[in-house]
N, C-alpha and C positions, 0 to 999 in steps of 0.2 A: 855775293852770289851764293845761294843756298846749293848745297848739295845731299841729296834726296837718295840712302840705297833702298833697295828693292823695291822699288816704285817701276810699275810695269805699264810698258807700251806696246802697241798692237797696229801695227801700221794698217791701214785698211784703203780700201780705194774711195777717194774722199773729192767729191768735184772742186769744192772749196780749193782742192792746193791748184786749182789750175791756172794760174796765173804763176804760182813759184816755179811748177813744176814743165811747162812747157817749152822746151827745148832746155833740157838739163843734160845733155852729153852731146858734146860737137853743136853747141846750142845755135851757130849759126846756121847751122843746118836745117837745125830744126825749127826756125824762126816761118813756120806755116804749119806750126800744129792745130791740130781741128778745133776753129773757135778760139783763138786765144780774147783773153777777159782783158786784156793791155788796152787801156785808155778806153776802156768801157763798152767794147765792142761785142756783139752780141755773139753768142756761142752756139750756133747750131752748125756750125762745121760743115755744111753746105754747098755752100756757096764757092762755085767753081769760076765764076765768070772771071777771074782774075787770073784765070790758069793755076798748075799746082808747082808749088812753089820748091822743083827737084834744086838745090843749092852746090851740082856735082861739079867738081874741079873740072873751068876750062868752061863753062857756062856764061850765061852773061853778056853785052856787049861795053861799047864805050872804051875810052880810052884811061888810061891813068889819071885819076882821080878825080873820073866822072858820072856824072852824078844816077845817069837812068843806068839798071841793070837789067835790061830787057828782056836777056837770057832765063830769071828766074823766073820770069812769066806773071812782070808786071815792074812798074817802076818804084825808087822807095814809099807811096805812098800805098800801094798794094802791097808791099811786105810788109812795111809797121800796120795794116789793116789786120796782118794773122788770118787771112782764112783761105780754105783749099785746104788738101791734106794733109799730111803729117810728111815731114822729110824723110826721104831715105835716100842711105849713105849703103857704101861695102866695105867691107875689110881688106885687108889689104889683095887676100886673091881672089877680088872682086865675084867670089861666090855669095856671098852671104850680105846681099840684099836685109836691113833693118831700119826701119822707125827707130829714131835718139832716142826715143824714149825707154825703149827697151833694151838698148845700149846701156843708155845709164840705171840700169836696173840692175844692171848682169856688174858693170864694172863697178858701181860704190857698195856694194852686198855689204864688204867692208873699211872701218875706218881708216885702216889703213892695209895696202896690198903691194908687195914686197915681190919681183922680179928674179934681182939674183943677188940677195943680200941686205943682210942689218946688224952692223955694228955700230953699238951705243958703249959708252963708259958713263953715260948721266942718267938717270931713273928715266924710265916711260909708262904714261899709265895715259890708255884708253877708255874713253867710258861713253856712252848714248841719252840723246835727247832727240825728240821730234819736235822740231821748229814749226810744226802744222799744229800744236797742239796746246791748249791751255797753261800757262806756267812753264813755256818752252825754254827758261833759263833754268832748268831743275836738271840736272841730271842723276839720268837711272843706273841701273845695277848694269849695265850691259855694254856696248861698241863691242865688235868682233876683231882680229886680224887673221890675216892670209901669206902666207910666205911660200915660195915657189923652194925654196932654197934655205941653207941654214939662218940660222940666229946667235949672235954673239951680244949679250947685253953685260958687261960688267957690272952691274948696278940690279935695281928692283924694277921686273917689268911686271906689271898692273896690265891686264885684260881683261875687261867688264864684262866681257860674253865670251865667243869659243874662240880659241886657238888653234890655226890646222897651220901646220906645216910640213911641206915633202920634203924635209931631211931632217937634218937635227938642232938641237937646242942645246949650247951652251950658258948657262943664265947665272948669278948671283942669290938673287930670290924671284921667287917664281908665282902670278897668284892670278889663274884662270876664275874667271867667275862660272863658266857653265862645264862644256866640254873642252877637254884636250885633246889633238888627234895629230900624233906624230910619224914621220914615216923612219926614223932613224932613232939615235940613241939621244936620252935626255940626260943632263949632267948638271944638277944645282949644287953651289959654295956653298949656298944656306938653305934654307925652307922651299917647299912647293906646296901649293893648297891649289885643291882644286875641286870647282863646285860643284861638279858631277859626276861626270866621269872620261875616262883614258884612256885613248887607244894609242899604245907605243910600239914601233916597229923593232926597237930597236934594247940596249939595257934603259935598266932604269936607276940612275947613281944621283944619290942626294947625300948630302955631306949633313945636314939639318932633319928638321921632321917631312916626314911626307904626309900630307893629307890628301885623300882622295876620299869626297862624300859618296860615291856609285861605286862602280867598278874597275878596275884594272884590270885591262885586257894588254898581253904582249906573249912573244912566243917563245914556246917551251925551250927552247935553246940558246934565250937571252935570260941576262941575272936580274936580280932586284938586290939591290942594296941602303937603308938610309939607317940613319944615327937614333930616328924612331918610326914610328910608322902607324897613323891608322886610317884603313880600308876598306870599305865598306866589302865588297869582294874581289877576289882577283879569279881570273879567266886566261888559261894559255891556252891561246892560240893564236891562229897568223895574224899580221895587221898588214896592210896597204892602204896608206894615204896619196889619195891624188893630190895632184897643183892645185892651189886653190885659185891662183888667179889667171884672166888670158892673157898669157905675155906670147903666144906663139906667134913669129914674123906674121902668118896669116890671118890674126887674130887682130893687129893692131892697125888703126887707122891712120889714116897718110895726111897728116895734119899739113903739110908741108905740103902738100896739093894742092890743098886748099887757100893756104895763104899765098901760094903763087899766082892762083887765079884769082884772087881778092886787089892783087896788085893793079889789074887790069878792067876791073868791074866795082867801083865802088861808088859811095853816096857823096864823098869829099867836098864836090862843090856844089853840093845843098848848104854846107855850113863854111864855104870858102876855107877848107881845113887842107895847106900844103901836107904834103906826104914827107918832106924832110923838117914839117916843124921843131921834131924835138931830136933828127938828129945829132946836134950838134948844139944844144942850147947853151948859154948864161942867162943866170938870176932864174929866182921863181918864176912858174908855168903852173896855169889853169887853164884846164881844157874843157868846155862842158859839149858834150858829147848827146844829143838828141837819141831818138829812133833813129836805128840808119846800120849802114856796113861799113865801115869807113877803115881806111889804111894807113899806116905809118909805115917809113924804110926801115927805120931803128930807132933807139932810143938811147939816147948817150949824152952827156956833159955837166954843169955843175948851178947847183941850186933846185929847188926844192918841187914835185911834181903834183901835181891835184887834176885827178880826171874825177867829173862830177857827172856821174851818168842820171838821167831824167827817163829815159824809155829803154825799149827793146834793140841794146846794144850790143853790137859785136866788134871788134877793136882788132884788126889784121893785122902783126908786128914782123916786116920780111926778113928781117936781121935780128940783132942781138940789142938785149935789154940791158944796161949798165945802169945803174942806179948809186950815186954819192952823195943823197941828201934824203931826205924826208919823200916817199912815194906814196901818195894817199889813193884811194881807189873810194867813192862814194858812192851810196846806191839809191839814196834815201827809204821812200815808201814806193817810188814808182820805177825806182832803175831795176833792169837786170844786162848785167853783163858776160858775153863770151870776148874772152880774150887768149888770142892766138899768137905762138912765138915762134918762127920759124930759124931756130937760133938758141942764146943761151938765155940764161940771167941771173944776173950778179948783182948782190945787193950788199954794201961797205952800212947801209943805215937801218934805222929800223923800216920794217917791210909793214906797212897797213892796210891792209888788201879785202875790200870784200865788206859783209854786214855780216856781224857772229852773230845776230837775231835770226838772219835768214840766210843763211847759206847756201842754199838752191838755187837762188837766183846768179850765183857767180861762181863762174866756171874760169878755170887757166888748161889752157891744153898746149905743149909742146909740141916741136914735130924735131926730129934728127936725134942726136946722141949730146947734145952739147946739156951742163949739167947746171942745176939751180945752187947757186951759191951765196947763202943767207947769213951773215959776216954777225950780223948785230938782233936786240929780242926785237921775233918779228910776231904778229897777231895776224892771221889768215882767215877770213869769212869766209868760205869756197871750197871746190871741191878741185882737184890736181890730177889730171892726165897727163903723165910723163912717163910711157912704156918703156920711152930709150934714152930716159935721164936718171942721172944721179942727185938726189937730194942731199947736199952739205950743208951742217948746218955750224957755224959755232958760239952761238949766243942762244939763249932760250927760245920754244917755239910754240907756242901755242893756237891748234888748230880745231876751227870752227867748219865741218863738213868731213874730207876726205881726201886721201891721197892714194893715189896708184903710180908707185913711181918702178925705175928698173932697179935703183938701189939708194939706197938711207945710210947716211954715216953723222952723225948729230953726236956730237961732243959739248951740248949742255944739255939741259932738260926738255922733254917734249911731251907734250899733253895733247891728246887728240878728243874732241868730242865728234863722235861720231851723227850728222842729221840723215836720222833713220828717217826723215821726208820724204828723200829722194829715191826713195823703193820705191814710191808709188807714181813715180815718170812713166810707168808703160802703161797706166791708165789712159794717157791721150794718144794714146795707139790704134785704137778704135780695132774691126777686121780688115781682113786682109791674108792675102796668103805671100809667103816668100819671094816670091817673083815679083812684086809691081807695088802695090798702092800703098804699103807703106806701114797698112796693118798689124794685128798677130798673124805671125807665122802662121800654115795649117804644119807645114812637115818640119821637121825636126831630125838631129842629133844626137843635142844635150841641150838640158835644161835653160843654158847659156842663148841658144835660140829663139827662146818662148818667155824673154822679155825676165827671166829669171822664174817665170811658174815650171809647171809640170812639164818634161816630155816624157812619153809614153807608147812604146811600140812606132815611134818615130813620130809621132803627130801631138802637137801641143794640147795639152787639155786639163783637166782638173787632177789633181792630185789625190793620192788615197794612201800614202805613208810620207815620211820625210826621206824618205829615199829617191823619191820624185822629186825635189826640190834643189836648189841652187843652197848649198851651203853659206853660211847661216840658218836660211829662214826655214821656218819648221812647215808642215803639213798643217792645215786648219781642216778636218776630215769632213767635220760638218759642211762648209762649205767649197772645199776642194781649193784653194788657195794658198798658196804658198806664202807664208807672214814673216816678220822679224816682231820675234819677240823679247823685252828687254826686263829683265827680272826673272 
């Protein structure tokens, strides 16, 4: 695998990803975005006569593990059709009405986002590719992270693109590719480099050299300190770094609602698929898993797991995921998967989850507090919603997409490429305003609302600095767009 620095990508709103990109956060939800290209189906996003396909917990009819869901407003042959409008889901204080798509704009910004905590002792290095794009095994100068709360890396942490954090940074070696943006005090054992510039709330204590190519900005009442130091300029005055990521109770989605009501509404016996098939197995299991909505109780016993996804799948788990052998996850050229766990998961083997070619297409979303426990080297293709879990790791990990967990504690190496794709999910959003069909918002907050573009005087609209924009991505002034850019 070649890797490419400062090689620059530009996410743009591109019809082409519509197929990766349609239902990429709470994807089962969003399994009624406008048009989907799934199994060759035409995309004029139109066509209501199937009803629209709201996918809200408690929806639905039938009984456990049957097959019509009539609730969504048609049976599985009308869902895997994809057409009707775009899903919308609420957060948890059911104000905030959104289209997934615009959800997963706001939450994968970056490669990885951090709740309340990251402590590593093994190297971490971030970096971005867009899997929508020519030579998508290349990665570029870029991936961003986001941390709510402090950072503890004993080791060398690597950031391709910007660094925000709302506290502080204890690190080893330290190596921002763009901006740094700290709310508290910074403290490197060895070196800091960093590619642009930094805004630190807090001192600034480097034991090594400090490089800063822009400026240092931090306030007159805090020290600077390093072994050497060059600057392009410093600037005192005050700094205030926000949260970068939504981990507020109100902010997160009740995944666990949703799998509860999946128990009760599902495709099962379209494919004669029991709901305790795997809990309790011996020997090897192959599951092949069609279009559909299908449920499992749990997952639990001994010998080796292969789900071979072919269509527009979403995989309901009501319990907890135990894994002691070989867990494969296939997607080919045609699978895409949502898979929901309403519970923990624990994995003693190596974890093979997902396509690291396309990683848009496969989504893991948690619901409750119970934490992901990854024992052995796991490979992830997918993007990880886990607001009230903990990620442990302790075998190497290397990921393909993106992670938003409540906290990381990885005691061997972890490698994130960030698929700057997935920015462009709020493209199949179509309009719309807050209240109903699923749209762009009209009214506004934050940026967080408007699918990750502009808000402005409360109303979503085009952008005219990066100060309008959802960190990360910068301001395209020309065309009023909010971008990630990588290089």
């Amino acid at each position: 695998m070649e890797y490419t620095k400062h090689k620059r990508y530009t996410v743009t709103r591109n019809p082409v990803l519509h197929t990766l990109l349609c239902g990429v956060l709470l994807g089962a939800f969003v399994h009624g975005c406008n048009g989907s290209s799934v199994g060759g189906m035409d995309t004029d996003g139109g066509d209501t006569s199937q009803g629209g396909f709201t996918d809200d917990a408690g929806s639905g009819g039938g009984g456990s593990d049957g097959g019509s869901s009539a609730g969504d407003g048609g049976d599985q042959a009308a869902y895997c059709s994809g057409k009707g409008p775009p899903i919308v889901v609420s957060d948890a204080s059911g104000s905030a009405a959104r289209c997934t798509g615009q959800v997963a704009a706001t939450a994968f910004r970056y490669g990885l986002c951090v709740c309340n905590g990251l402590a590593a002792s093994s190297a971490m290095t971030i970096d971005a590719f867009d899997s929508s794009a020519t030579g998508a095994t290349t990665f570029g100068n870029g991936g961003s992270a986001g941390m709510n709360s402090n950072i503890n890396v004993s080791n060398k942490f690597s950031v391709g693109g910007s660094l925000q954090v709302a506290a502080g940074v204890v690190v080893n070696d330290l190596l921002v590719g763009t901006d740094l943006l700290m709310n508290d005090t910074l403290s490197a054992n060895s070196s800091v480099t960093v590619g642009k510039n930094a805004q630190i709330a807090g001192d600034v204590k480097c034991n090594g050299a400090l490089k800063i190519a822009g400026s240092l900005t931090y306030p007159a009442t805090r020290t600077l300190s390093a072994s050497s130091q060059s600057i392009g300029s410093i600037v005192r005055a005050p700094v205030t770094v926000a949260p970068p990521c939504d981990c507020a109770a109100s902010s997160i989605f009740d995944i666990a609602g949703y799998v509860s009501a999946r128990s009760q509404s599902n495709d099962n016996s379209a494919i004669a698929l029991d709901s305790n098939r795997l809990a309790n197995y011996s020997g090897d299991q192959t599951i092949n898993l069609p279009c559909g909505r299908f449920y499992l109780n749990r997952i639990g016993g001994q010998g080796k797991v292969t789900l071979n996804i072919t269509g527009r799948t979403a995989l309901f788990i009501g319990g907890d995921v135990n894994i002691n052998d070989a867990f494969s996850v296939n997607v080919g050229t045609t699978g895409e998967l949502d898979l929901f766990i309403n519970g923990g998961l624990t994995s003693s083997a190596p974890l093979n989850f997902g396509n690291k070619n396309t990683p848009a297409r496969v989504r893991l979303y948690m619901g409750g507090s119970r934490n992901i426990n990854l024992a052995a080297n796991s490979v992830i293709g997918g993007n990880i919603y886990a607001p009230s879990s903990a990620l442990v790791t302790a075998g190497p990990l290397e990921v393909f997409g993106a992670i938003f967990v409540n906290s990381f504690n990885p005691s061997a190496a972890v490698t994130i490429h960030h698929d700057i794709a997935i920015l462009n999910a709020s493209q199949e959003c179509g309009g719309g305003s807050s209240g109903g069909g699923g749209g762009t918002p009209t009214m506004c907050s934050k940026c967080q609302d408007c699918g990750g573009q502009a808000c402005k005087g409360g109303t979503c609209g085009a952008c005219t600095s990066n100060a309008d924009c959802c960190a990360p991505t910068l301001c395209n002034q020309r065309t009023g767009v909010c971008s990630y850019v990588v290089g």
